[in-house]
C-alpha positions as CSV (number, residue, x, y, z in Angstrom):
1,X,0.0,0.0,0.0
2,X,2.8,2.4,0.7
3,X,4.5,1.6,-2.4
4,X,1.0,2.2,-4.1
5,X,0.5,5.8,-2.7
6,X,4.3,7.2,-2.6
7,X,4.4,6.2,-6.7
8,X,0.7,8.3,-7.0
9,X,1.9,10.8,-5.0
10,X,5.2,11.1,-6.9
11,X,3.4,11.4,-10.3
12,X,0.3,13.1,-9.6
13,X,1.9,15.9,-7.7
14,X,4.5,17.5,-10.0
15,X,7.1,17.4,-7.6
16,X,9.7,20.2,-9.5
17,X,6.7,22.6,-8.7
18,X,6.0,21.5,-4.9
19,X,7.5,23.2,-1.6
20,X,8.3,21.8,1.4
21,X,5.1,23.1,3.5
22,X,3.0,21.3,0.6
23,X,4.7,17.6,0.7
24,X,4.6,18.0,4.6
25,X,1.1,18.6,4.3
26,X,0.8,16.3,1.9
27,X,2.2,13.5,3.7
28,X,0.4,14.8,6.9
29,X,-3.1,14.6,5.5
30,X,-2.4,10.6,4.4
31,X,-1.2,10.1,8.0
32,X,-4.2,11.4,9.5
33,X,-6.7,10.2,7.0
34,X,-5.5,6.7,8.0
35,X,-3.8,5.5,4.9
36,X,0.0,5.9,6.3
37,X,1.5,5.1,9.6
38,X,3.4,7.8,11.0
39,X,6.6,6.0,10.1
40,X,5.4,5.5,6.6
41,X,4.5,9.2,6.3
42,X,7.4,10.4,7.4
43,X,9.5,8.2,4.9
44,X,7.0,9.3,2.1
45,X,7.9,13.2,3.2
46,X,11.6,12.6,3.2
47,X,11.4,10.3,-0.2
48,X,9.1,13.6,-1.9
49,X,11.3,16.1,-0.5
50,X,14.4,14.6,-2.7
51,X,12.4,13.4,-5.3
52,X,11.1,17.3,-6.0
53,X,15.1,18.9,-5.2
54,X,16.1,16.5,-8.0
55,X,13.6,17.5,-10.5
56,X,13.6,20.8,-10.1
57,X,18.0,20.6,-10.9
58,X,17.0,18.6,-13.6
59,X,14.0,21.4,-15.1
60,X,17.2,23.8,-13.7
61,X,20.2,22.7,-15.8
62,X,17.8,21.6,-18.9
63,X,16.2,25.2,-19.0
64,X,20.5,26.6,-18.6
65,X,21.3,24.1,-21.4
66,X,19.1,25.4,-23.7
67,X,20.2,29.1,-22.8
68,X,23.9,28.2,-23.2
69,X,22.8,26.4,-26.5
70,X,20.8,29.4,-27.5
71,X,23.6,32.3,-26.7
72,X,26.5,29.8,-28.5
73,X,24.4,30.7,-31.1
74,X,24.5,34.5,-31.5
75,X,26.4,36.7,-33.4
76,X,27.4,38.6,-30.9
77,X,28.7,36.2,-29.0
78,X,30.6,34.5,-31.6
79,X,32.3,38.1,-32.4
80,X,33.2,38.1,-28.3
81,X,34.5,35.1,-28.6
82,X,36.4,36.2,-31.8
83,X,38.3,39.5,-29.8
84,X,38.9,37.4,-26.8
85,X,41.0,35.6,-29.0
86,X,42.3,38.3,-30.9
87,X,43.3,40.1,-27.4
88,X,44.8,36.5,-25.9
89,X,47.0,36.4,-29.2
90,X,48.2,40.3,-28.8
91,X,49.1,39.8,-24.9
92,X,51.1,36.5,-25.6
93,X,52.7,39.0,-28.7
94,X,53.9,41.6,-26.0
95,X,54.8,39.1,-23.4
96,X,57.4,37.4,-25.5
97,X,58.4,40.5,-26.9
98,X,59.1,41.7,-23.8
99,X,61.3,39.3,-22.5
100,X,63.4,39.6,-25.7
């Protein structure tokens, strides 16, 4: 039975959108509603509260991904890129000619 409701509660609850007051309330209202023993309420809260930090780093580094992906992308940034370069190149220039 535990089993049953921690995998509902998992799924049905969108856990990279749910706070800690909400899976302890969560958690509480099975307790008290007689479907979870206190044990098994307070495994279900600690299970939900990891299972919702590692979905939200995984909606977090997805949604940084695509930003990375999406800046790599623009002009701009490609000319940056380009006179970083340019500069690196000119410093290393003036560096060995000044130990000539």
């Amino acid at each position: 039975m535990f089993e049953f409701v921690k995998r509902s509660m998992l799924v049905g609850l969108g856990l990279a959108h749910m706070t800690k007051e909400k899976i302890a309330e969560a958690a509480k209202d099975l307790s008290e509603k007689g479907k979870l023993s206190g044990e098994e309420g307070r495994k279900l809260y600690d299970q939900m509260i990891k299972e919702s930090q590692k979905a939200r780093k995984d909606v977090e580094d997805k949604i940084a991904a695509a930003v990375d992906k999406a800046m790599s992308r623009l002009p701009a940034n490609r000319k940056i890129d380009e006179l970083i370069e340019r500069i690196e190149a000119l410093e290393k220039a003036v560096h060995e000619k000044g130990t000539d």
